[in-house]
N, C-alpha and C positions, 0 to 999 in steps of 0.2 A: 587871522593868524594862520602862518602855515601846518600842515597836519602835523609834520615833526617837529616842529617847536610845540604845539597844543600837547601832542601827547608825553614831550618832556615836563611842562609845567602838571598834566596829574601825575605822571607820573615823578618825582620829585615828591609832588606835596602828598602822594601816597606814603613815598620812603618815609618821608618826616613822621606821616601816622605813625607808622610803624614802628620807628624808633622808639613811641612810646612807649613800647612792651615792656620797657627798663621798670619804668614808673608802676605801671600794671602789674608786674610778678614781683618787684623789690629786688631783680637778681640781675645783673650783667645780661647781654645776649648770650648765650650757649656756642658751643660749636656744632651743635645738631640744629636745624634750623626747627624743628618737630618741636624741641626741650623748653621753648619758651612760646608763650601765648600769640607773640607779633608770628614765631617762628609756622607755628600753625596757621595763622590766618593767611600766611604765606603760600603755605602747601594749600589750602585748601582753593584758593584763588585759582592755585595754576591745575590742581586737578578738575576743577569745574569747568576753568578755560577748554581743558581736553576734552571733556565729555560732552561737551559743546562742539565743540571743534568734530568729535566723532559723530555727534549726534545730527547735524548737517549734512557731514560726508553721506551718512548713514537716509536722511533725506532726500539726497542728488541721486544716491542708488538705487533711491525707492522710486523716485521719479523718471529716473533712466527705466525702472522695467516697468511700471504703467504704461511711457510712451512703445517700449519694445512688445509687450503684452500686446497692446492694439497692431501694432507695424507686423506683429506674428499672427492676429485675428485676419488682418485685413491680406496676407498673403496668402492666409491658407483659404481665404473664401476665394481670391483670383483664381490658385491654385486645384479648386472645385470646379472654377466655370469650365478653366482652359481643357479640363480631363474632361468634363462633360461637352464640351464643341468638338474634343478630340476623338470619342465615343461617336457622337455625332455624323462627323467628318468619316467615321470608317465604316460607319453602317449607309452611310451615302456612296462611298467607293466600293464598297460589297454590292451594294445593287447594281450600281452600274455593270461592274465586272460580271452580275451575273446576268442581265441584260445581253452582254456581247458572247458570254457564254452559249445562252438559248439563241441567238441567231446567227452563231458560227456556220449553219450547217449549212446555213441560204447561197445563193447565189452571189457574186463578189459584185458590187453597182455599176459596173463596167457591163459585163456578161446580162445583166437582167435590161441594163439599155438595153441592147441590141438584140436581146429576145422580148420583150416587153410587147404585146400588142398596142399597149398605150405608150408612147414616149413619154409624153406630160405626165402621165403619173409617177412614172419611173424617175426622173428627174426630181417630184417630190420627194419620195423615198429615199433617194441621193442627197437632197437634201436635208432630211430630216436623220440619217445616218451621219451626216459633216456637225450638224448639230452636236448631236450625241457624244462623237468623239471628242467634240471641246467640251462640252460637260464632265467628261472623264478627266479627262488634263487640266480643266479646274478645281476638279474636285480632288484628283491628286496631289495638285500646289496646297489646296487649303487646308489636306490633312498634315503635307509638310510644315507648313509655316503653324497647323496647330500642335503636333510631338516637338519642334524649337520651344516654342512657347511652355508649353508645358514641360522641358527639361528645365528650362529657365526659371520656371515660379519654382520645380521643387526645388534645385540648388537652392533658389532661395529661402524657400519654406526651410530646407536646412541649417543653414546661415541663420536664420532669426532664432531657430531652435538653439542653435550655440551661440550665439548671446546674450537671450534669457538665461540659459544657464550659466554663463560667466557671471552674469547680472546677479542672480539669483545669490551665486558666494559671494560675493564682492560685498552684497546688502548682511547677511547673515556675518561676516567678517567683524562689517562696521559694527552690528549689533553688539556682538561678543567683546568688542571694543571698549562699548560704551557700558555696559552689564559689568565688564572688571573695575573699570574707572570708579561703574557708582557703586561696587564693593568697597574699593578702598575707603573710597568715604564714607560707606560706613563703618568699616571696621576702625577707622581714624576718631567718627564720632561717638563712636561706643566706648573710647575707654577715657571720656572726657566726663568730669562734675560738671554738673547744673551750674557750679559757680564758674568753671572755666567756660562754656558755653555760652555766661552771661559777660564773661569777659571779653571774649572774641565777639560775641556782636555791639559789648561798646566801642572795643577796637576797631573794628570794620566801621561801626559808623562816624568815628573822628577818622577815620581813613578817607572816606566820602566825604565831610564836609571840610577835609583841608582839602582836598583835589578841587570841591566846588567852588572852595574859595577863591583857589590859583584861579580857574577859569575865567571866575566873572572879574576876577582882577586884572585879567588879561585883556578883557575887551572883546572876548573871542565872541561874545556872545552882544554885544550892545545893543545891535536893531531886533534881537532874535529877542529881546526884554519888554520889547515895547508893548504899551498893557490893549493900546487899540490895533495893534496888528490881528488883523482873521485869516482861520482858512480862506479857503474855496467851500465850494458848498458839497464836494465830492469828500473834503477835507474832515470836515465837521461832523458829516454823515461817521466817515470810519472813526473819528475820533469819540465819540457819542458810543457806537461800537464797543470800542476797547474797555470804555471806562466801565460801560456795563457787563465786563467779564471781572472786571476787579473781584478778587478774593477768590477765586477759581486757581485749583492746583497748577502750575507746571507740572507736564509731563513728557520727554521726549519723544517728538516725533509724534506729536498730538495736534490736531487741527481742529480740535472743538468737536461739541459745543461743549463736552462737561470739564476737556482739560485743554492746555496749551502748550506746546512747546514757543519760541520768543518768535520766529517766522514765521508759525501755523497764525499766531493771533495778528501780527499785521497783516499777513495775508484775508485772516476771517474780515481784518475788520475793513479793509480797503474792498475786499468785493462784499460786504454788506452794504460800500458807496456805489455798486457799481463798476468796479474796475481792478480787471484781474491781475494779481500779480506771478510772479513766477514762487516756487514753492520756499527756494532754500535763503537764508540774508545773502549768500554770497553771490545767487545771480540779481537777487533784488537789490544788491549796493552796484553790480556790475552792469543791468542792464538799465536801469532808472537814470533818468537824469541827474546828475549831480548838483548839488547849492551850496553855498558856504554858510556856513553857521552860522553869521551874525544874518545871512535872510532869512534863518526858518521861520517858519511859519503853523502854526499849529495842523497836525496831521501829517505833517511832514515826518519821514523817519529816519532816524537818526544810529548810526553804525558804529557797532565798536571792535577794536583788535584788529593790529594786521592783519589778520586772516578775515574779516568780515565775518565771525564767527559767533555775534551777537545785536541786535537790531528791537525798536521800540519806538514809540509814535510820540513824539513831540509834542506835549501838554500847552506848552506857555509859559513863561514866568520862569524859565530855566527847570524845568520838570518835564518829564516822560512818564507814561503807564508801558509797561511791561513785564511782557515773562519772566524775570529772573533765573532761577536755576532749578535744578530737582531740590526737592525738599520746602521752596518759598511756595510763594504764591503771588499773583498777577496782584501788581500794585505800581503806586506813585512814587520816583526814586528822584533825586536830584540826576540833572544830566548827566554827572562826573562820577554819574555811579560807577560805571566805567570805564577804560581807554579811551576815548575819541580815535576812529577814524575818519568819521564826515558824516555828510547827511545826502538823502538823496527825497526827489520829490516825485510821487505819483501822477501829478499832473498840473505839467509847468506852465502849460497854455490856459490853463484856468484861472478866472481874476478869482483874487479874494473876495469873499462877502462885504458888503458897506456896515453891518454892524453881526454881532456873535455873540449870541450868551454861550459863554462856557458851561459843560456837563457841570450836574451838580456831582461834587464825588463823596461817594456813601462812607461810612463813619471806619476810621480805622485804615484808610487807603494808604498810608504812609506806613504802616507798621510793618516790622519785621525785616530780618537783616535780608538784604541781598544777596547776600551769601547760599541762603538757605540752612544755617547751623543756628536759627533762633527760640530751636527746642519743640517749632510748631512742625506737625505732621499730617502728610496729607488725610481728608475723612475716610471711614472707612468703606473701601468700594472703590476709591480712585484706586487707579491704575498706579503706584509709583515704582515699579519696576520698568524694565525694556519690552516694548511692544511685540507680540508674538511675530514673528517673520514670516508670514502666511500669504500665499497670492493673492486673498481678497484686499491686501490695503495698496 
């Protein structure tokens, strides 16, 4: 099925969740979308959406100054050699200059021919002065072409400096981004009853199983059902991986091993098979090879939102383990948990395995809203605020 029709049919059979709200509070819809229960689950979707959304950005910046951190290591150590060749090169042109200094006083190699008692040796000496002078005129090029070089690295060594530091806001920006986002939701979740809380994650999850509905009624998914399709064996590996993070907090901008953000953990869990991915879902939906949904195949990862702005490893049997949001934790969700953008595969050139036992999944893997509003809170010692913005990460 095409992406924009897939993501018409959940989305559709979300609206319809939601409609329930009527049912759920006994009251009309409001004109405040906040005023009724569906109205909340509303906001809360799209403020998660964002802090996702930032919390990525927030990834690509982190990623842009590791690789600029090293590009500004690796010029300033050039930057070292060329000033040390340069050094170098001018205590070599000092000698010589002072070489032609001390035997300025001599005879000029014309004049000691022709007085010379020895001609032959004289010619040596001629010699070995014709030498010299190209030693000097080498040695003068080599210091030239080494003060080029070393203006050149520092410019550069400049340039990489002012980048990091553009880098450096840019990352701290996104931070500050995503630290107000997950204010609001707190300050949204705090003034909510235990029973409206238990309300919105039965809503959210008749949201999710009518969107799963539409899906598999769609078709979109038919060969992606099939109970003897297998990874690959790079597949299996990451997928085995993932499931052994189950019930481990989300955390933005976290790559394990104690918390996740939804990209840190496909990422952990594709290079625990062996094979690296790039950090953020939006370059891992961009650069990966693309599949269509009815081929997935377990381990395969599967992308949601326009924006590429949430990603999760492909179970089997219309199921994914993933990170969900701040406040859940790493679990088993139906695929239509949310939006469909596609899927993309780690490794397309690899056959599938001839047979698979699937992970066993440990007790509880299915619980808990999606959302992250199901009352559960991370233990105490994770990390559920924004990551300090410090050079070492």
């Amino acid at each position: 099925m095409p992406g924009r029709l897939l993501r018409m049919v959940c989305t559709g059979a979300l609206a319809g969740a939601l409609a329930l709200s009527t049912t759920v509070t006994g009251t009309a819809a409001p004109t405040d979308p906040t005023d009724s229960v569906g109205g909340l689950l509303t906001r809360l979707r799209t403020l998660y959406q964002e802090t996702e959304r930032a919390g990525e950005a927030y990834n690509a910046a982190d990623e842009s100054l590791k690789k600029q951190a090293a590009d500004t290591r690796k010029t300033g150590a050039r930057l070292a050699a060329a000033r040390t060749a340069l050094q170098k090169g001018r205590d070599e042109v000092g000698r010589l200059a002072r070489q032609q200094y001390r035997s300025s006083g001599e005879l000029s190699p014309y004049l000691g021919l022709l007085l010379s008692a020895d001609p032959g040796e004289a010619l040596d000496q001629r010699r070995l002065l014709a030498r010299a002078a190209r030693e000097r005129a080498a040695a003068v090029a080599r210091l030239q072409t080494a003060e080029k070089k070393a203006d050149a690295l520092a410019a550069a060594s400049r340039t990489a400096l002012e980048r990091r530091t553009a880098l450096l806001g840019g990352r701290k920006k996104q931070k500050e981004t995503v630290e107000a986002k997950l204010r609001e939701v707190e300050r949204l979740l705090a003034g909510l009853s235990p029973d409206q809380l238990a309300r919105l994650a039965s809503l959210e999850t008749q949201a999710t199983a009518g969107a799963q509905s539409a899906l598999l009624g769609s078709g979109a998914l038919d060969g992606a059902l099939d109970p003897t399709r297998t990874p690959s064996e790079a597949g299996g590996e990451a997928l085995r991986f993932a499931v052994g993070q189950i019930g481990k907090p989300y955390e933005w901008g976290a790559e394990g091993p104690a918390t996740y953000d939804c990209s840190g953990l496909t990422q952990a869990a594709w290079a625990a098979a062996g094979r690296e991915l790039p950090r953020t879902s939006q370059e891992q939906w961009e650069t990966l090879p693309h599949v269509a949904l009815t081929d997935l195949r377990p381990g395969d990862l599967v992308v949601y939102f326009p924006e590429a702005t949430h990603i999760a490893l492909y179970l089997g049997d219309g199921m994914v383990v993933h990170a969900p949001r701040p406040g859940a934790r790493i679990k088993v969700s139906p695929i239509a948990a949310n939006p469909l953008l596609g899927a993309v595969r780690p490794d397309p050139a690899a056959r599938p395995l001839d047979t698979f036992a699937p992970p066993e999944l440990p007790a509880g893997a299915t619980d808990g809203a999606d959302e992250g509003f199901s009352g559960d809170r991370p233990p105490e010692g994770s990390r559920a605020q924004a990551p300090a913005a410090t050079d070492s990460r």
